[in-house]
N, CA, C and O atoms as CSV, one atom per row, in Angstrom:
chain,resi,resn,atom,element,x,y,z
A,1,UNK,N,N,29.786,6.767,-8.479
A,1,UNK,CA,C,30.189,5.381,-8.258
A,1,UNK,C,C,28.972,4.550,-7.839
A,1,UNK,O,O,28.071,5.127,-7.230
A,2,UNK,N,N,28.891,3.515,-8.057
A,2,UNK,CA,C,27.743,2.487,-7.940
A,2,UNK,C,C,27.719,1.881,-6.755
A,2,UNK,O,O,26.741,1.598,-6.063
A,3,UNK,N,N,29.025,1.671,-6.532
A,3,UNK,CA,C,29.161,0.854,-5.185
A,3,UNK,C,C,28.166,1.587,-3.724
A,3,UNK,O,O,27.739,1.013,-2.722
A,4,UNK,N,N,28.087,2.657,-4.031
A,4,UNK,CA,C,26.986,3.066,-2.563
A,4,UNK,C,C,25.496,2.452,-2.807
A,4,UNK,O,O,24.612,2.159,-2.002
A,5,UNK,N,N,25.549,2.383,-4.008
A,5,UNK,CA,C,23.732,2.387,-4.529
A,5,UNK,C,C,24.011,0.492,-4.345
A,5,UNK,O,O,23.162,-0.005,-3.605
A,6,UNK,N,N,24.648,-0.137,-4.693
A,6,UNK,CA,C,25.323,-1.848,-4.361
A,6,UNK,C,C,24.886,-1.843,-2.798
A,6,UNK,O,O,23.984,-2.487,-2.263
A,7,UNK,N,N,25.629,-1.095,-2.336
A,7,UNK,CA,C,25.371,-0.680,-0.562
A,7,UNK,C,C,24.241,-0.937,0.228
A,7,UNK,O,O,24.153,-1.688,1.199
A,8,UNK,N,N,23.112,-0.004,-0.464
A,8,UNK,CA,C,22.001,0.204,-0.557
A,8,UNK,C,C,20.851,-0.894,-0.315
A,8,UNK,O,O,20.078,-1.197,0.594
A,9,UNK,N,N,21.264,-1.481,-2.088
A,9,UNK,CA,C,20.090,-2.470,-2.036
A,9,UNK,C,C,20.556,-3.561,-1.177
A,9,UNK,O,O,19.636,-4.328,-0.895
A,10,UNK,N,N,21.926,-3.946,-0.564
A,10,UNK,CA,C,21.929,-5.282,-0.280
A,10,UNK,C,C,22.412,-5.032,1.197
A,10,UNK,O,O,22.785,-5.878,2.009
A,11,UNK,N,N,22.307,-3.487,1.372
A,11,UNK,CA,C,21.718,-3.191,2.921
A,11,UNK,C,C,20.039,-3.444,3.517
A,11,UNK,O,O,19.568,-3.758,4.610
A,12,UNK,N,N,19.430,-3.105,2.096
A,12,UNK,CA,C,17.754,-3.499,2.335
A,12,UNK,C,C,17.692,-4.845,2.392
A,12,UNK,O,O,16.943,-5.141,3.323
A,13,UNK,N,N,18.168,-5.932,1.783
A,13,UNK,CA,C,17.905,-7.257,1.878
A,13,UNK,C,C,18.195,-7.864,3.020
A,13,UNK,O,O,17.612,-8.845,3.482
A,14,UNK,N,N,19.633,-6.945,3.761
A,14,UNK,CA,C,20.061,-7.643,5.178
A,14,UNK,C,C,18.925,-7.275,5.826
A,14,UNK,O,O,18.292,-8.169,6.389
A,15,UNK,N,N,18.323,-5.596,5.897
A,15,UNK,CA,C,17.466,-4.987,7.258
A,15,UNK,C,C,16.200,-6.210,6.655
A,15,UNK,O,O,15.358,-6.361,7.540
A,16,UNK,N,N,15.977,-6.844,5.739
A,16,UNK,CA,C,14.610,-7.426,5.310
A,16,UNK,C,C,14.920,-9.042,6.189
A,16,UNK,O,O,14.001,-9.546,6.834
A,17,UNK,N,N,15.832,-9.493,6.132
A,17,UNK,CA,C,16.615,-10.915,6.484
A,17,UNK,C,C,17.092,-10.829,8.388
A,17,UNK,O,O,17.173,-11.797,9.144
A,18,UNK,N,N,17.348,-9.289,8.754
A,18,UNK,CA,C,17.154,-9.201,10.722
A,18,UNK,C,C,15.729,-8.913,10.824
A,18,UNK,O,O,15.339,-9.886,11.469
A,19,UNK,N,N,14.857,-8.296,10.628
A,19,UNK,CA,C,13.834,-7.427,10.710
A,19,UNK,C,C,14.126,-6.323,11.241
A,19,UNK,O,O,13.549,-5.852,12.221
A,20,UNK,N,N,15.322,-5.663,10.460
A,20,UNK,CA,C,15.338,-4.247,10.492
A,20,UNK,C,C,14.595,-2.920,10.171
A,20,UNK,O,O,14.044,-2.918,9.070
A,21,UNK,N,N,14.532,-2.350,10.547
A,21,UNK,CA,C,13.578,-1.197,10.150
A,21,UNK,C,C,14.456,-0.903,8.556
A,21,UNK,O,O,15.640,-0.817,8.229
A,22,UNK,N,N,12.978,-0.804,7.763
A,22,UNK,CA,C,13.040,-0.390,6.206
A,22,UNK,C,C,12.795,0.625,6.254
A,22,UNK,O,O,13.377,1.007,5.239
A,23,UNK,N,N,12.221,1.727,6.777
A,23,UNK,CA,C,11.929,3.161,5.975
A,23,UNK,C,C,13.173,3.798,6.203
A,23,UNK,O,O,13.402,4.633,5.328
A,24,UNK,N,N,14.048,3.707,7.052
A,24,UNK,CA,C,15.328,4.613,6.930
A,24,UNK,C,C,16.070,4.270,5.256
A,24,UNK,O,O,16.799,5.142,4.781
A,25,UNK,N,N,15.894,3.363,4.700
A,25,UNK,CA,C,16.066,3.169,2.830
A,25,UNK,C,C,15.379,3.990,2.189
A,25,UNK,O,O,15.726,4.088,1.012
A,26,UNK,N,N,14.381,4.742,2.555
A,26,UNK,CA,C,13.893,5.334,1.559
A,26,UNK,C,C,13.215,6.658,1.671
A,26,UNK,O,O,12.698,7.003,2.733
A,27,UNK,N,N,13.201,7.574,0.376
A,27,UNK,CA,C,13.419,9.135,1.208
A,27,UNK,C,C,12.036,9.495,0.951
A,27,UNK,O,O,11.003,8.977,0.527
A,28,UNK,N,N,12.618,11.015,1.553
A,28,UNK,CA,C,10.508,11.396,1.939
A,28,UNK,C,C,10.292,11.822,0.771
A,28,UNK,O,O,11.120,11.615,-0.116
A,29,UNK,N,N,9.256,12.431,0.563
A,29,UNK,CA,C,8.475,12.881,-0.647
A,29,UNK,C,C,8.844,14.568,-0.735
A,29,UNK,O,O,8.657,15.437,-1.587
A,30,UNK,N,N,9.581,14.522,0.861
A,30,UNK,CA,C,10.016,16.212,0.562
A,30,UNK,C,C,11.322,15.702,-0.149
A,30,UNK,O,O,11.307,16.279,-1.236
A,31,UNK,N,N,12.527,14.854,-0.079
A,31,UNK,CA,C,13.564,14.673,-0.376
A,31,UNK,C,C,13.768,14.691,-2.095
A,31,UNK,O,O,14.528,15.277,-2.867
A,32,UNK,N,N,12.468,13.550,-2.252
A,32,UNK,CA,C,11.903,13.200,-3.665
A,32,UNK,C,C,11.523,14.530,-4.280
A,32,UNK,O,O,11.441,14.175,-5.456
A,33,UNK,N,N,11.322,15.428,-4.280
A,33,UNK,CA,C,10.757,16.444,-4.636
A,33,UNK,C,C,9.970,16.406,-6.112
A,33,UNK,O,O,9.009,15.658,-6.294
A,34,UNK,N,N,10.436,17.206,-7.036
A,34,UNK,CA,C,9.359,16.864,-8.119
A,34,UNK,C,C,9.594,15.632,-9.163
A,34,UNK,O,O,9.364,15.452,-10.358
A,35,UNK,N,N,10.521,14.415,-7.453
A,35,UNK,CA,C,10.638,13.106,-8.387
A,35,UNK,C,C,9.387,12.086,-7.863
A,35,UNK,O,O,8.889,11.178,-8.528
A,36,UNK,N,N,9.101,12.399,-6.794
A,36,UNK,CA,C,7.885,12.321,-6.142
A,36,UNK,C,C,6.881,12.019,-6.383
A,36,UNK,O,O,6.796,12.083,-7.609
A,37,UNK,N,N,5.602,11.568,-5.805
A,37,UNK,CA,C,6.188,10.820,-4.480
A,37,UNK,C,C,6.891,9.736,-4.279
A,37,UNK,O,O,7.277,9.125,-5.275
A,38,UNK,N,N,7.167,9.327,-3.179
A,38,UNK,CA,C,7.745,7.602,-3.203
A,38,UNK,C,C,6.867,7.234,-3.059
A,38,UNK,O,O,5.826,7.763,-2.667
A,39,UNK,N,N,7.277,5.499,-3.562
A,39,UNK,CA,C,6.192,4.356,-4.110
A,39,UNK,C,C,7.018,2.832,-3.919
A,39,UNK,O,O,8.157,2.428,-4.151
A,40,UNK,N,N,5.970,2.347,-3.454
A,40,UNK,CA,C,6.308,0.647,-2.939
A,40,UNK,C,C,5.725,0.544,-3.765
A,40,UNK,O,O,5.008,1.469,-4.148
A,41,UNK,N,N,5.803,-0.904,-4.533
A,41,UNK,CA,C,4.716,-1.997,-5.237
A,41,UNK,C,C,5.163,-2.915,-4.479
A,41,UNK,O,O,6.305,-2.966,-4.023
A,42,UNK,N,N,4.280,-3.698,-4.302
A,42,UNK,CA,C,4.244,-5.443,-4.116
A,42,UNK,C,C,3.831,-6.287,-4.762
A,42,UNK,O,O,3.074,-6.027,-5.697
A,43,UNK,N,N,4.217,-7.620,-4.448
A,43,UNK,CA,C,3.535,-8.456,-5.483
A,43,UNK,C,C,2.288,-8.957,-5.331
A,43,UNK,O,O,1.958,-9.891,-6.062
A,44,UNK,N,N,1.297,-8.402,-4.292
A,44,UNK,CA,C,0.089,-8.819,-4.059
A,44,UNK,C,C,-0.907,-7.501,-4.820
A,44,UNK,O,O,-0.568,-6.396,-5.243
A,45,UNK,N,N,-2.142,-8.133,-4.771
A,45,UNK,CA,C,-3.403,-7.204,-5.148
A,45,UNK,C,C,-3.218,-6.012,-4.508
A,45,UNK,O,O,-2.754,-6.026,-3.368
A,46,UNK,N,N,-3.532,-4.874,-5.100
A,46,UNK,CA,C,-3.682,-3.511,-4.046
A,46,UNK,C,C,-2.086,-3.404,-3.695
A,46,UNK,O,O,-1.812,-2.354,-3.114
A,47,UNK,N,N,-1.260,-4.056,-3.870
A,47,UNK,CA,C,-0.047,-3.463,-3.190
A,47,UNK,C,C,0.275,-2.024,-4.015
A,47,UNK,O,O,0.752,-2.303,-5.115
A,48,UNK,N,N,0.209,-1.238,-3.904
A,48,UNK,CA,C,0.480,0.104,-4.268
A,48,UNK,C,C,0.700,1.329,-3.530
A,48,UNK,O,O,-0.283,2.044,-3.340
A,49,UNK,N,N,1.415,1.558,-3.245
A,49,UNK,CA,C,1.380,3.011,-1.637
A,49,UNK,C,C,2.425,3.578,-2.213
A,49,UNK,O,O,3.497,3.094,-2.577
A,50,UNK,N,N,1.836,5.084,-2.277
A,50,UNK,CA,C,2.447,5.920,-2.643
A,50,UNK,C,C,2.404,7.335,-1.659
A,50,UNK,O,O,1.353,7.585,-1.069
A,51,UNK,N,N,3.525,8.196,-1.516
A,51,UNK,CA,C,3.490,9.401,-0.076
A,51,UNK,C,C,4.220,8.589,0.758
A,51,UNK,O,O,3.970,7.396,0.927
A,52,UNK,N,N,5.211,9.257,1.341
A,52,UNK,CA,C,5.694,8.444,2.651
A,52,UNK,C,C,4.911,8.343,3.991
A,52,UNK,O,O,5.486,8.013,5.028
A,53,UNK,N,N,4.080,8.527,3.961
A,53,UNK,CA,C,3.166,7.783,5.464
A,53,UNK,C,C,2.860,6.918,4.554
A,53,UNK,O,O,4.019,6.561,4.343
A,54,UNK,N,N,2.315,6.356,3.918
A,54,UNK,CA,C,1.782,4.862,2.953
A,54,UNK,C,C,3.016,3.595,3.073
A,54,UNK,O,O,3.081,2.498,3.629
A,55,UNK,N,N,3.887,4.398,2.251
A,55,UNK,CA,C,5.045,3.684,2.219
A,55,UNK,C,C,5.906,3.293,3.473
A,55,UNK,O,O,6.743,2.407,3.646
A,56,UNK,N,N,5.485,4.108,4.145
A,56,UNK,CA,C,6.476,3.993,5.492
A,56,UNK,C,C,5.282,2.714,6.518
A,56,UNK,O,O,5.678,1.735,7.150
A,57,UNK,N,N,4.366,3.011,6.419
A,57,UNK,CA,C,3.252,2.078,6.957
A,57,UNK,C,C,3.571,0.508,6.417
A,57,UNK,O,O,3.783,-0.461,7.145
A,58,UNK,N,N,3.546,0.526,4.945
A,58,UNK,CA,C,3.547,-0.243,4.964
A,58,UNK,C,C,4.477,-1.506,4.583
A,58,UNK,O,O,4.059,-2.645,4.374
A,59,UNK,N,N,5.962,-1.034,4.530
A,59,UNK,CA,C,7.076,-1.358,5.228
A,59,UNK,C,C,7.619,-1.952,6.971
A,59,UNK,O,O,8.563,-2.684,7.269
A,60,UNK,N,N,6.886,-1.479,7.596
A,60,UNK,CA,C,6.534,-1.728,8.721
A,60,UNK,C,C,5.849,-2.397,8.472
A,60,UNK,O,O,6.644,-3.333,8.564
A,61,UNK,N,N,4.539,-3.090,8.064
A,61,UNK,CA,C,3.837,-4.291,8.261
A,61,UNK,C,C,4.468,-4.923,7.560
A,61,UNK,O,O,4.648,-5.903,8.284
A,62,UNK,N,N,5.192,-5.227,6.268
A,62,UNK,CA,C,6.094,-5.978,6.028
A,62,UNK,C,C,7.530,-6.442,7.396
A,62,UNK,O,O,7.904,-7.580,7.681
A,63,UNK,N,N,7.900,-5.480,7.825
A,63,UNK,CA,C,8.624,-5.883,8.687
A,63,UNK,C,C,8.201,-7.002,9.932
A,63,UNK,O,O,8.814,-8.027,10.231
A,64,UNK,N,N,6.990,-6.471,10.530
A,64,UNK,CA,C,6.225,-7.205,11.060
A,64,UNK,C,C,5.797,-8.339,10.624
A,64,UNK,O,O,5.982,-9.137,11.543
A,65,UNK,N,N,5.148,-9.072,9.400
A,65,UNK,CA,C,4.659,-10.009,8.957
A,65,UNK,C,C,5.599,-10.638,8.291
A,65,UNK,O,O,5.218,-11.444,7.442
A,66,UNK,N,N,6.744,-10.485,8.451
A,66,UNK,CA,C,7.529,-11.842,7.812
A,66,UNK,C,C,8.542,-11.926,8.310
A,66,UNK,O,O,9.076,-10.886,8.696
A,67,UNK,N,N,9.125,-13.045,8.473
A,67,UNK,CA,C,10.189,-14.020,9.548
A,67,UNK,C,C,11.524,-14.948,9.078
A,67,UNK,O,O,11.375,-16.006,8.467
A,68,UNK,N,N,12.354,-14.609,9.309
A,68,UNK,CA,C,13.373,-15.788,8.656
A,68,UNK,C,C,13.632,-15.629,7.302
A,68,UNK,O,O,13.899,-16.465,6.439
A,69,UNK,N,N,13.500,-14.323,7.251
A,69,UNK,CA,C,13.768,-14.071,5.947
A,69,UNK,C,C,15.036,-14.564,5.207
A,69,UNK,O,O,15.951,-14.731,6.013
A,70,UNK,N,N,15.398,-14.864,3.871
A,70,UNK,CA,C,16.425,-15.464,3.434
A,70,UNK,C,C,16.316,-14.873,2.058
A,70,UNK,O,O,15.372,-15.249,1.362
A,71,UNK,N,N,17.300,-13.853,1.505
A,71,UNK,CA,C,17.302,-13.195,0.079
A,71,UNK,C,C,18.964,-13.802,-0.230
A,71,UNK,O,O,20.004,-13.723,0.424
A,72,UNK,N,N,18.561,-14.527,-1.767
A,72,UNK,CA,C,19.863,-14.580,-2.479
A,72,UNK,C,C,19.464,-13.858,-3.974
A,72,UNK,O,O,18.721,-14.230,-4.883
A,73,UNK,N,N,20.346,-12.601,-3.785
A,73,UNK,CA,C,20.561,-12.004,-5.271
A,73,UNK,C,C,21.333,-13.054,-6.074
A,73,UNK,O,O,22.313,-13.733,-5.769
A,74,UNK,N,N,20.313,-12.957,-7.625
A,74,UNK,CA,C,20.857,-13.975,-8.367
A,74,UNK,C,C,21.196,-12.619,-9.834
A,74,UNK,O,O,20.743,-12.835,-10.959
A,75,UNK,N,N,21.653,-11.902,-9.662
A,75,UNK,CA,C,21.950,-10.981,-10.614
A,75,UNK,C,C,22.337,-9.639,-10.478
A,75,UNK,O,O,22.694,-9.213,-11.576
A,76,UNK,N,N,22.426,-8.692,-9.487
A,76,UNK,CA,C,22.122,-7.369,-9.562
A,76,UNK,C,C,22.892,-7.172,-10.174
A,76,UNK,O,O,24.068,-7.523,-10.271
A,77,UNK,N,N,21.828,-6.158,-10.979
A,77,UNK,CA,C,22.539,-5.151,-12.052
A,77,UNK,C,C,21.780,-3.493,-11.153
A,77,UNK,O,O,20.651,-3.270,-10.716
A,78,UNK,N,N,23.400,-2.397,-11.213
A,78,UNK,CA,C,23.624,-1.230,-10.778
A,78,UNK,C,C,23.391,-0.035,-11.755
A,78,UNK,O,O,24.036,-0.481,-12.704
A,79,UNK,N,N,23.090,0.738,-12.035
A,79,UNK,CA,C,23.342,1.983,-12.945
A,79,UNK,C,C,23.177,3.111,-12.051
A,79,UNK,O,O,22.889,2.993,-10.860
A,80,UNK,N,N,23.374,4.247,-12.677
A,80,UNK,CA,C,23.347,5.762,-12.171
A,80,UNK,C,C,23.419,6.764,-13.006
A,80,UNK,O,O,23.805,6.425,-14.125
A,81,UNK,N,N,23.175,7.940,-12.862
A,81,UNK,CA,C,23.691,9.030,-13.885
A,81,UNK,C,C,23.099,10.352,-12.931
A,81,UNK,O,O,21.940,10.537,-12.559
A,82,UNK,N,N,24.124,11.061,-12.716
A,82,UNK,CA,C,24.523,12.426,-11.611
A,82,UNK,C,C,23.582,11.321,-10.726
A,82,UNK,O,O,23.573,10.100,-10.882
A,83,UNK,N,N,22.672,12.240,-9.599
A,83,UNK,CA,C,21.978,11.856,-8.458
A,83,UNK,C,C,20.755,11.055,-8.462
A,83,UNK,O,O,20.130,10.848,-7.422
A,84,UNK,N,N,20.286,10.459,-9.945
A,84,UNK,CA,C,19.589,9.608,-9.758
A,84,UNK,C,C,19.838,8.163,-10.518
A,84,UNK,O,O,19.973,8.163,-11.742
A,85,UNK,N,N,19.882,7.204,-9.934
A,85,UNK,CA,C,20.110,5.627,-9.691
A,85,UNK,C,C,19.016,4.819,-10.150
A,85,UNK,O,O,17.879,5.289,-10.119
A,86,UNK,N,N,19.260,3.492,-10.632
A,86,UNK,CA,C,18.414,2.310,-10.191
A,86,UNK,C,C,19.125,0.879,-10.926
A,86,UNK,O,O,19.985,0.760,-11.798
A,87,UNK,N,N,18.356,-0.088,-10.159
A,87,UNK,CA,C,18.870,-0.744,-10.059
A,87,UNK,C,C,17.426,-2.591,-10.572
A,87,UNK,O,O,16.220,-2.696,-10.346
A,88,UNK,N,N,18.293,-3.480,-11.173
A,88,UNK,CA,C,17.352,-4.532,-11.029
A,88,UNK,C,C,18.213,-5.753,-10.481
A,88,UNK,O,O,19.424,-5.861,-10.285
A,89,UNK,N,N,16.895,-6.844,-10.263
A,89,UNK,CA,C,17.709,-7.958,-9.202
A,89,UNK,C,C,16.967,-9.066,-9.696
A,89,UNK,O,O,15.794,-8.939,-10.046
A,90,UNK,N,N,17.534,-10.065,-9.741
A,90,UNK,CA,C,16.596,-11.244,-9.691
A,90,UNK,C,C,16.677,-11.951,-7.974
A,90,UNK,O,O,17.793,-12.271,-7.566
A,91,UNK,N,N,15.733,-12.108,-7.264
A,91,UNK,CA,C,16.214,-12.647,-6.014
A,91,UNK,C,C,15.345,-13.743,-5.162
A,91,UNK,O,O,14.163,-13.529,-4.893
A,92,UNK,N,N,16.256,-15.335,-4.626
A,92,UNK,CA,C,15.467,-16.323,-4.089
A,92,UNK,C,C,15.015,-15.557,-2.577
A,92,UNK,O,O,15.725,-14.991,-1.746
A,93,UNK,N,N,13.630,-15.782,-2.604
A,93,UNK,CA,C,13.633,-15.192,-1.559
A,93,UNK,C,C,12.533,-16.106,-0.871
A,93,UNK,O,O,11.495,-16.516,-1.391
A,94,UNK,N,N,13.102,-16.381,0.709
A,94,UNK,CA,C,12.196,-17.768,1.226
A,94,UNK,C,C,12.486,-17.284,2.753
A,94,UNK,O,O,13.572,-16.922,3.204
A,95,UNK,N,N,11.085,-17.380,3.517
A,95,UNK,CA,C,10.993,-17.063,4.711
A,95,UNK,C,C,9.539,-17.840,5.436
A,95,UNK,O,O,9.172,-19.015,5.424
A,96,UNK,N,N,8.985,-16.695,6.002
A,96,UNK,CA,C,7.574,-17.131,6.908
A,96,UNK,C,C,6.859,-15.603,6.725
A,96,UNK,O,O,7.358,-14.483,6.833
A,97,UNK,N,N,5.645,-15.984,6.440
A,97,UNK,CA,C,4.856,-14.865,6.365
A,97,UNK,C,C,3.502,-15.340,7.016
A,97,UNK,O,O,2.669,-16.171,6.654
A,98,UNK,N,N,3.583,-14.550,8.054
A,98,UNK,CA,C,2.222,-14.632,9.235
A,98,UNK,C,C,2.395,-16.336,9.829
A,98,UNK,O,O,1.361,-16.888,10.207
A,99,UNK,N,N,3.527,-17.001,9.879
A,99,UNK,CA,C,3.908,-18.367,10.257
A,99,UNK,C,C,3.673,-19.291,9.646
A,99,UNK,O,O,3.789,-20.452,10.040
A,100,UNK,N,N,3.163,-18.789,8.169
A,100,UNK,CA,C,3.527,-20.120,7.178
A,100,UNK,C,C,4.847,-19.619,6.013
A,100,UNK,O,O,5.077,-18.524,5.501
A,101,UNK,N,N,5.515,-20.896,5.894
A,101,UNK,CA,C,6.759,-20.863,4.661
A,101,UNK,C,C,6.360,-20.565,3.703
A,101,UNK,O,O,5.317,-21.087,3.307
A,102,UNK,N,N,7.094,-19.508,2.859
A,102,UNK,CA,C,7.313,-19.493,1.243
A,102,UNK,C,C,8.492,-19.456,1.006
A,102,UNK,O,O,9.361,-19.083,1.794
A,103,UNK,N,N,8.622,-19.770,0.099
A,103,UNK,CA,C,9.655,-19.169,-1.025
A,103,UNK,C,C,9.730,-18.840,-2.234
A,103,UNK,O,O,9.133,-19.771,-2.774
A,104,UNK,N,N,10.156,-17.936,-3.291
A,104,UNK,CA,C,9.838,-17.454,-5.286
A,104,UNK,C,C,11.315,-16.794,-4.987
A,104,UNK,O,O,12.065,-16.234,-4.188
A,105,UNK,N,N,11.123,-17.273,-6.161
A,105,UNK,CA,C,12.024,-16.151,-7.290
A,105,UNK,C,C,11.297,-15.071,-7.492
A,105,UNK,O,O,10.109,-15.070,-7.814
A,106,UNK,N,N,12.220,-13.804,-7.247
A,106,UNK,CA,C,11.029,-12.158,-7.151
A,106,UNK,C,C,11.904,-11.390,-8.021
A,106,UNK,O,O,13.128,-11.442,-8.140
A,107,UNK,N,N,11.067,-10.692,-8.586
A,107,UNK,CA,C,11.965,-9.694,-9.283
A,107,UNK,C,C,12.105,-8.142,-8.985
A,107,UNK,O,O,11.118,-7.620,-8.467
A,108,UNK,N,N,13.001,-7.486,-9.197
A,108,UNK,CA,C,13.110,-6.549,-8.321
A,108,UNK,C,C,13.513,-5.007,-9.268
A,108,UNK,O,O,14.472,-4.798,-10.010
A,109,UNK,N,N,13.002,-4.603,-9.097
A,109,UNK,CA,C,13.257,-2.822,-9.545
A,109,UNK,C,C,13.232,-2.043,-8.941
A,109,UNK,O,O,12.277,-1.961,-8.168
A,110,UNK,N,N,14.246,-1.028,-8.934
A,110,UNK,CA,C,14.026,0.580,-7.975
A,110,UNK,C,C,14.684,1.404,-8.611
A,110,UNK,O,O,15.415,1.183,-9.576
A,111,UNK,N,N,14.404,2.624,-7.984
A,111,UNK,CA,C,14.931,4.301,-8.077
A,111,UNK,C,C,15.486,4.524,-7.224
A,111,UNK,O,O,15.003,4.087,-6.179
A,112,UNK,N,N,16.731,5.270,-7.122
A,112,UNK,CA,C,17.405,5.724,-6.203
A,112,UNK,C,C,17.465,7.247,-6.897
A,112,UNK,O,O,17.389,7.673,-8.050
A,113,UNK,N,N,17.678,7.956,-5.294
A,113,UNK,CA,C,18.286,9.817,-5.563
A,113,UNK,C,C,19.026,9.541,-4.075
A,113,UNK,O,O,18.844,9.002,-2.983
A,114,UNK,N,N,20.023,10.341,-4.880
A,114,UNK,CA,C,21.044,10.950,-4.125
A,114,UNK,C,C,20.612,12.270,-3.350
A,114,UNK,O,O,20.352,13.350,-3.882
A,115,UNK,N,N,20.584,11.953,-1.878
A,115,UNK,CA,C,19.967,13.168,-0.767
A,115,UNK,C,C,20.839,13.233,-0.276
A,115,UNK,O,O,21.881,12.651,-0.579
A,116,UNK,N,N,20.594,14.235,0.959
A,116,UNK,CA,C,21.490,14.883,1.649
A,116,UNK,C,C,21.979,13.629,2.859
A,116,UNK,O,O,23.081,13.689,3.405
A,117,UNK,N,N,21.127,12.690,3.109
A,117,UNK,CA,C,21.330,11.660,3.651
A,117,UNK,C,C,21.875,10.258,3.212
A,117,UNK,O,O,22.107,9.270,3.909
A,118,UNK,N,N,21.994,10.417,2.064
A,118,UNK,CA,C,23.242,9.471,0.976
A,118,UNK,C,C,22.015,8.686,0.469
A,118,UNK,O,O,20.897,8.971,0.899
A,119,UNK,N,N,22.200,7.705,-0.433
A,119,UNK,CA,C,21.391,7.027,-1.221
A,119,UNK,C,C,20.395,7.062,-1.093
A,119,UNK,O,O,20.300,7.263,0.118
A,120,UNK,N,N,18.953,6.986,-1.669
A,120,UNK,CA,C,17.787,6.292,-0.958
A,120,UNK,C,C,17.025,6.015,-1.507
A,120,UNK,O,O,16.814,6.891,-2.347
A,121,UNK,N,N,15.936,4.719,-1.641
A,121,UNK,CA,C,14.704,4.335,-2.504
A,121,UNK,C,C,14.238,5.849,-2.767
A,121,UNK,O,O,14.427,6.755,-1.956
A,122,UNK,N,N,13.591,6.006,-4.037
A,122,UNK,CA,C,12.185,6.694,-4.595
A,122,UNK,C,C,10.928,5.511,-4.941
A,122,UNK,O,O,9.861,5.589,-4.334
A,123,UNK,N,N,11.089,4.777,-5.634
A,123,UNK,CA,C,10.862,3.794,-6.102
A,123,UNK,C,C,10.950,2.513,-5.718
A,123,UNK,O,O,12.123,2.467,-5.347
A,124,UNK,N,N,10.393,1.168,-5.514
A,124,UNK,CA,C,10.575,-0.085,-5.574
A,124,UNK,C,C,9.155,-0.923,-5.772
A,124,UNK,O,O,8.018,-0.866,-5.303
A,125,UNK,N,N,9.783,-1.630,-6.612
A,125,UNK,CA,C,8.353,-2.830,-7.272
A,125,UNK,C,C,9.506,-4.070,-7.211
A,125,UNK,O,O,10.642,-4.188,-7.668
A,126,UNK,N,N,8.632,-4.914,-6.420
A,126,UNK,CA,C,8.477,-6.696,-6.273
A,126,UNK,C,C,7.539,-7.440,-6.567
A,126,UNK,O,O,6.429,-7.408,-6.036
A,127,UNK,N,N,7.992,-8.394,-7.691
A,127,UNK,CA,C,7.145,-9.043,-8.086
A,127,UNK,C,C,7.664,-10.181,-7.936
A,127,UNK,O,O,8.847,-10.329,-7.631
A,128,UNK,N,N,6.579,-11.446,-8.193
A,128,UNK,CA,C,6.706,-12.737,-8.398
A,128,UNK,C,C,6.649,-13.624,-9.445
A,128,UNK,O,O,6.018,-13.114,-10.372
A,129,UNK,N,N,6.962,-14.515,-9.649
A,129,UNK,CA,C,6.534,-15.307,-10.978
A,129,UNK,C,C,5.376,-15.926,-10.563
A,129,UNK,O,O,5.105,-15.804,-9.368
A,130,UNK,N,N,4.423,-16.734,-11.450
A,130,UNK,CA,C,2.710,-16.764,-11.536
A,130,UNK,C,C,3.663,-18.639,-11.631
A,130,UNK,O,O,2.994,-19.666,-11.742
């Protein structure tokens, strides 16, 4: 059923919109096994971290560096097949980063596997429009 992996991503957008802790979304690289490792993209230069100390780092400075967050999904689309998932989004997303405003339209992709701990990122890339 889709609805957990639904769960999921628009549990990450709330923990992104309190400044909730993000790495509990996403599983370790032991979980990932030979789907592995997990991997953030961002939409900046160098955003690339891959291994969960990378990813988990730098989720946490995302958490840290941005404020007032505000995500409106303008699309999600869900899929699955047995224990591995993903999902795309189109999403307004407008906040404060290091105490100045933005806002874009971002686009959104991930991987999900089904662990022993129920859903969880493998995967996620955010991008922006130019």
């Amino acid at each position: 059923m889709t609805a957990e992996l639904v769960a999921l991503v628009r549990g990450y957008y709330r923990a992104l919109e309190t400044a909730g802790p993000l790495s509990p979304f996403y599983a370790t690289d032991a979980e990932a096994g030979e789907l592995g490792p997990v991997v953030k993209i961002g939409s900046g230069a160098g955003e690339l971290f891959a291994g969960t100390g990378p990813v988990t780092a730098e989720v946490e400075r995302v958490r840290l560096s941005f404020a007032h967050n505000r995500l409106e999904s303008r699309g999600l689309i869900v899929r699955r097949r047995g224990d591995v998932g993903w999902f795309v989004d189109q999403v307004w997303w407008s906040g404060e980063v290091e105490g100045q405003p933005f806002a874009s339209l971002t686009r959104w992709t991930g991987v999900c596997l089904r662990c022993p701990r129920g859903w969880k990122l493998i995967q996620l890339h955010v991008s922006e429009g130019l």
